[in-house]
C-alpha positions as CSV (number, residue, x, y, z in Angstrom):
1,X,105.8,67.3,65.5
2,X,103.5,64.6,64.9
3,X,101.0,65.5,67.4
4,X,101.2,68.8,64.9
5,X,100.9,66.6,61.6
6,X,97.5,64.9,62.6
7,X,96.1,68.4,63.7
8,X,97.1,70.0,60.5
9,X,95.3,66.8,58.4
10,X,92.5,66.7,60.8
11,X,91.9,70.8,59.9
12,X,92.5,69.7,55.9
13,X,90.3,66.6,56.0
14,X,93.3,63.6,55.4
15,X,96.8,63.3,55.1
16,X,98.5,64.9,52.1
17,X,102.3,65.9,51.7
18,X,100.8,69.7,52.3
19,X,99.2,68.8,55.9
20,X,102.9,67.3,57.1
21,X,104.5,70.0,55.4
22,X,102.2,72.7,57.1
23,X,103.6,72.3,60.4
24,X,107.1,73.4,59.4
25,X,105.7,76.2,57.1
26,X,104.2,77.6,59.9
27,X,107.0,77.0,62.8
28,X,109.2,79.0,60.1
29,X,106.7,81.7,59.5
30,X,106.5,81.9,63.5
31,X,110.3,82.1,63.7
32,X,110.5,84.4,61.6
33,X,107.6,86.6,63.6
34,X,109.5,86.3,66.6
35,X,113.0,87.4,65.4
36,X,111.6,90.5,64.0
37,X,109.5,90.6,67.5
38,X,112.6,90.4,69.5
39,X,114.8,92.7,67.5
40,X,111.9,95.2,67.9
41,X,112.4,95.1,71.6
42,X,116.0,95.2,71.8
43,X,116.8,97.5,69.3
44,X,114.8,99.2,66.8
45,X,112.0,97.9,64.4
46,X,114.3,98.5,61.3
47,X,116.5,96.0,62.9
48,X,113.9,93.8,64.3
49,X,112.6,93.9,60.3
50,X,115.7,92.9,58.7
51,X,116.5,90.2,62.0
52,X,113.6,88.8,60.6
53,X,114.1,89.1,57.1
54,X,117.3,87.7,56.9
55,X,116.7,84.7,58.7
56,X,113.4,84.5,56.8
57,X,115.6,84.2,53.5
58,X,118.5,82.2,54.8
59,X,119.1,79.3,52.8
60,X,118.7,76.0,55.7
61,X,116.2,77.9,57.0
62,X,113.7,78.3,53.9
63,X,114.7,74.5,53.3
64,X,113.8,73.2,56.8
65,X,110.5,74.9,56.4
66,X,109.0,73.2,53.5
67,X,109.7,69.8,55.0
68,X,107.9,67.8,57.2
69,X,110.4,67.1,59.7
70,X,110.7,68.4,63.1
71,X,113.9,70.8,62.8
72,X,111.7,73.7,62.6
73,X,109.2,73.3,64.7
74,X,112.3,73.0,67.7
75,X,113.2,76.0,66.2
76,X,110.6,77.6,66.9
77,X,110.2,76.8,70.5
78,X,113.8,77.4,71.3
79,X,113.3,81.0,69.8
80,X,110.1,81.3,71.5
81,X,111.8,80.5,75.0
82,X,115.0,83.3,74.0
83,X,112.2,85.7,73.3
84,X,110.0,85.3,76.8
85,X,112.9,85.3,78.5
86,X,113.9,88.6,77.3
87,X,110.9,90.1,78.3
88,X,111.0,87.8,81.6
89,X,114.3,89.9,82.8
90,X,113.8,93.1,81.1
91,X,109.9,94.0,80.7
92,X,109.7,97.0,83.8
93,X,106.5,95.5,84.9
94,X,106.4,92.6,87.6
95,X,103.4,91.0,85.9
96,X,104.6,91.0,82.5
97,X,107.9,89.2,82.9
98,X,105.5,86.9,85.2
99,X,103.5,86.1,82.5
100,X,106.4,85.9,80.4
101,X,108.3,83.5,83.0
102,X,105.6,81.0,82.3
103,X,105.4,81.2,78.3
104,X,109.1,81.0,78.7
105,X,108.8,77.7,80.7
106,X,105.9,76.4,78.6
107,X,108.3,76.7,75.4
108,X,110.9,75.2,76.7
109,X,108.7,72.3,77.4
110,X,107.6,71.8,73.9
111,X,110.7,72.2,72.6
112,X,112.3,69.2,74.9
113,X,108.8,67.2,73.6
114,X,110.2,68.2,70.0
115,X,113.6,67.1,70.4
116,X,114.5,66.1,73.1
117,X,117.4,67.4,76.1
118,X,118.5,70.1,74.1
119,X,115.5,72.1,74.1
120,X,116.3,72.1,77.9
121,X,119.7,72.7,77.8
122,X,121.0,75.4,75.6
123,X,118.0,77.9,76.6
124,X,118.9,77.2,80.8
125,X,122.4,77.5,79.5
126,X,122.2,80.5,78.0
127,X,120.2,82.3,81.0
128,X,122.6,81.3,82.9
129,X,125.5,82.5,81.8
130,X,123.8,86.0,80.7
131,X,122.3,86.4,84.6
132,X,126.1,85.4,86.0
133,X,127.1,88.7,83.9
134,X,124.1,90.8,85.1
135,X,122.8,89.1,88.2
136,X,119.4,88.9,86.5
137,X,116.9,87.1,88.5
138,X,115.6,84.4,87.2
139,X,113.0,81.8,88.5
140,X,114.8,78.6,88.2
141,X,112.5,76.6,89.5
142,X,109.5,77.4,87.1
143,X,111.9,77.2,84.0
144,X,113.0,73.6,85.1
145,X,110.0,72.0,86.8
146,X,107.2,73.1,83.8
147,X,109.2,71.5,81.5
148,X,110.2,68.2,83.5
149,X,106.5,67.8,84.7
150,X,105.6,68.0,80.8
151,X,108.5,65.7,79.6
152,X,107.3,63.2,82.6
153,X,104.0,62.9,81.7
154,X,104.5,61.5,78.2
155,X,107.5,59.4,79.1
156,X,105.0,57.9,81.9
157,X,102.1,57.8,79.5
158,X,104.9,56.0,76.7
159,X,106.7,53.8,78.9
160,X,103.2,52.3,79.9
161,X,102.3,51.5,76.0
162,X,105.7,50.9,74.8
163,X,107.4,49.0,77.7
164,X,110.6,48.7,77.8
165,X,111.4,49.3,73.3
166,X,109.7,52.6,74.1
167,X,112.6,53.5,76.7
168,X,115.8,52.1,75.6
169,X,114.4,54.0,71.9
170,X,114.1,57.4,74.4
171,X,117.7,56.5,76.0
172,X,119.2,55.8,72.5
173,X,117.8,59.2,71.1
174,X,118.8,61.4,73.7
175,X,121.5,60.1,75.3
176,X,123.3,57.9,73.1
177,X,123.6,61.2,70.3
178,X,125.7,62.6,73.3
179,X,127.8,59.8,74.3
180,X,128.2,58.9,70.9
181,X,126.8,55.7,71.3
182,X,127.6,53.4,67.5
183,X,124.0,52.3,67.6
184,X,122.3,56.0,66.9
185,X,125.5,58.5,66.9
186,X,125.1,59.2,63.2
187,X,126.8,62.1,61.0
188,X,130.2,61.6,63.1
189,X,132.3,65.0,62.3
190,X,135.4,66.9,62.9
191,X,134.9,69.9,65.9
192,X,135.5,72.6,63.2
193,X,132.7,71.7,60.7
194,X,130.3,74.0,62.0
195,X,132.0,76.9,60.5
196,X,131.1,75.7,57.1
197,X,128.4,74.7,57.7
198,X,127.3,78.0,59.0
199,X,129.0,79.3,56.0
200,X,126.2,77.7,53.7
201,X,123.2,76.8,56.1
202,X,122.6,81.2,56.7
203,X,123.8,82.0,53.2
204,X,123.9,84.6,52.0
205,X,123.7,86.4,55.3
206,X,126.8,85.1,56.5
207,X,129.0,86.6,54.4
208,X,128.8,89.1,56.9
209,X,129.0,87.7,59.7
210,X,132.5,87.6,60.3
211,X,133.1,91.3,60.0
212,X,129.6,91.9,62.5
213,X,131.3,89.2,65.3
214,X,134.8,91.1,65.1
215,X,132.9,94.7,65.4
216,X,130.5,93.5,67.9
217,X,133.1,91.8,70.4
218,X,135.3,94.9,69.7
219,X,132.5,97.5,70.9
220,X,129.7,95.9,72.0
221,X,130.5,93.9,74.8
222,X,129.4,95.9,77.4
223,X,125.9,96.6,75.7
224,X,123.3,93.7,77.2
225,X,121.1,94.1,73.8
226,X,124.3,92.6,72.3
227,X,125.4,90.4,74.6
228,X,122.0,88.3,74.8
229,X,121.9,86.9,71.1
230,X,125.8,86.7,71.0
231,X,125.8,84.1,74.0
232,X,123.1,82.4,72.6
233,X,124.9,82.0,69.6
234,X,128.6,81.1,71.1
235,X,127.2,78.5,73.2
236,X,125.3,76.7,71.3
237,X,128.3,76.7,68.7
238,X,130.3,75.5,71.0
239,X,128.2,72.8,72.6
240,X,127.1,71.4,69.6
241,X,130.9,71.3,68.3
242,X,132.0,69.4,71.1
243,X,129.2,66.7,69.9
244,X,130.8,63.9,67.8
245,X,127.2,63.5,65.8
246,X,126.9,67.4,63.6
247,X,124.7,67.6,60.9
248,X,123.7,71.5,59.5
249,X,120.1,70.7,60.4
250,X,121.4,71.0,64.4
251,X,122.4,74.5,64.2
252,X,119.8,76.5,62.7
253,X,118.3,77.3,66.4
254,X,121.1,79.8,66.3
255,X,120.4,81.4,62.9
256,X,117.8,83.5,64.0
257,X,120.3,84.9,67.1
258,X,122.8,85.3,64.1
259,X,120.5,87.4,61.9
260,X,119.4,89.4,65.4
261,X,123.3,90.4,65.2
262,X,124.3,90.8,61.7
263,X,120.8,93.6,61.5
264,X,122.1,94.8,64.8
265,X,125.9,94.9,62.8
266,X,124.1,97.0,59.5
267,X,121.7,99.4,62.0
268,X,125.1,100.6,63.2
269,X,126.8,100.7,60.4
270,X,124.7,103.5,59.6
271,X,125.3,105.7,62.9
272,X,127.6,108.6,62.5
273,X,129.4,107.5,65.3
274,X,130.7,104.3,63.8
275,X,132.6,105.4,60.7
276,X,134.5,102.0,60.1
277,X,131.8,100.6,58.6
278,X,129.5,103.1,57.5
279,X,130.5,102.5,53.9
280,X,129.3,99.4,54.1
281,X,125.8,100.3,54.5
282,X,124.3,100.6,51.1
283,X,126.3,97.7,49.6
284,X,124.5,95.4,52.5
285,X,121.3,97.1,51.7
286,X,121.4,96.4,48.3
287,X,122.3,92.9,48.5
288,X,119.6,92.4,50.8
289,X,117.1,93.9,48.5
290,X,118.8,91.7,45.0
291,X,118.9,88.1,47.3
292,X,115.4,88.3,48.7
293,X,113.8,89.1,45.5
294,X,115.6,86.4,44.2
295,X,114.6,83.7,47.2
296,X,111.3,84.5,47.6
297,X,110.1,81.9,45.4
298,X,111.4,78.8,47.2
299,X,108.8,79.0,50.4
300,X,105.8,78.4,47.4
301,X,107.9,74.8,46.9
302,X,105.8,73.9,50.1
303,X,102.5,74.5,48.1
304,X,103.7,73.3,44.8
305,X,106.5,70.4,45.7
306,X,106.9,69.3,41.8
């Protein structure tokens, strides 16, 4: 995030509030490109479009990107890693989901450079568990050694010109948020906080995600599309609640998996087939329409902060 900070000020001449800001404006924006990218491919472009809008308009999310810290940006990467690796086991040619492999890889990279472990971590975890369900290949090696070799060279590069501070700081960030270490485990919570905090981080869009979880694990199990934003999602919940340190900042990497299945969760609504919730349709519609005329004005706080 920094190394982003004195590109953007270099490109705008000095450092202002808008060159540390820009960073996070434009990991959101990219986000937000990649959700609707990724709905595109799994399901439609209507549902890729309002993936995208949704967690474009979500209320954590437009906050963490006007502000010039690095939530977003790990964002970003995480979602950029979920997306490749999509295309990685899916695209039908062998060169494409080689080429994906290694953006894949690279992402993940950046995003354990952003944040550290987790960037690693939930992404592997995720593949993981989705290619034990449909023995999907995936190349292991690439996805853990591109990322390792990155890590490795600034921690080699760091401990050299920060000694021995630099690596008990690294040890304390990483691994002491874990093992909830007194020195650095801040924001101690209960498990079970997450679900409110979910509640008001991807407001107003999760209002309806409750009903979208209980028709999705009712009839979409067996349908991959589903099945690959929905793990995301549960296991990132999950590990994260298990984490004594919680803060709502933590879990936006899921929102934009979240707003992948609530679209997916209105799209059907609107099939024939699926008359439980048809009538919900135009109510969601025209909430959606109302709220993001009404939020559209809080990204411009990044360009006017008063």
């Amino acid at each position: 995030f920094y190394w982003a900070g004195l590109l953007s000020s270099n490109a705008l001449g000095k450092v202002t509030e808008i060159s540390v800001r820009l960073p996070s404006v434009l990991a959101g924006a990219g986000t937000g490109f990649l959700t609707t990218l990724l709905g595109c491919w799994m399901f439609s472009p209507v549902t890729g479009f309002m993936a995208g809008l949704m967690a474009a308009t979500s209320l954590q999310f437009t906050y963490l990107s006007i502000l010039g810290r690095i939530d977003m940006l790990f964002v970003f990467f995480i979602t950029l890693a979920i997306t490749a690796s999509w295309k990685m086991i899916h695209d039908s040619d062998a060169r494409t989901r080689y080429l994906f492999s290694w953006l894949a890889a690279a992402a993940l990279g950046f995003a354990v450079l952003t944040k550290g472990p987790l960037g690693l971590i939930f992404p592997l975890l995720t593949l993981f568990v989705y290619s034990r369900i449909t023995k999907a290949a995936i190349p292991w090696l690439r996805l853990f050694l591109i990322p390792l070799a990155m890590t490795a060279l600034w921690l080699i590069e760091g401990s050299i010109e920060g000694g021995k501070e630099f690596m008990e700081m690294i040890h304390r960030e990483s691994i002491g948020r874990i093992s909830d270490d007194p020195s650095i485990a801040y924001h101690n919570e209960p498990f079970y906080i997450y679900f409110f905090m979910i509640a008001y981080g991807f407001f107003p869009w999760s209002l309806f995600l409750p009903v979208v979880l209980w028709q999705g694990l009712k009839n979409h199990l067996q349908d991959l599309r589903w099945l690959y934003p929905a793990l995301a999602f549960f296991i990132l919940f999950i590990f994260l609640s298990l984490i004594p340190g919680k803060r709502d900042a933590y879990l936006v990497p899921v929102y934009p998996m979240v707003a992948l299945l609530i679209a997916h969760g209105i799209s059907r609504s609107d099939d024939e087939k699926n008359r439980s919730v048809k009538g919900w349709t135009w109510t969601w519609l025209t909430i959606m329409v109302a709220l993001t005329g009404f939020r559209i004005f809080v990204p411009l706080t990044a360009i006017k902060p008063e």
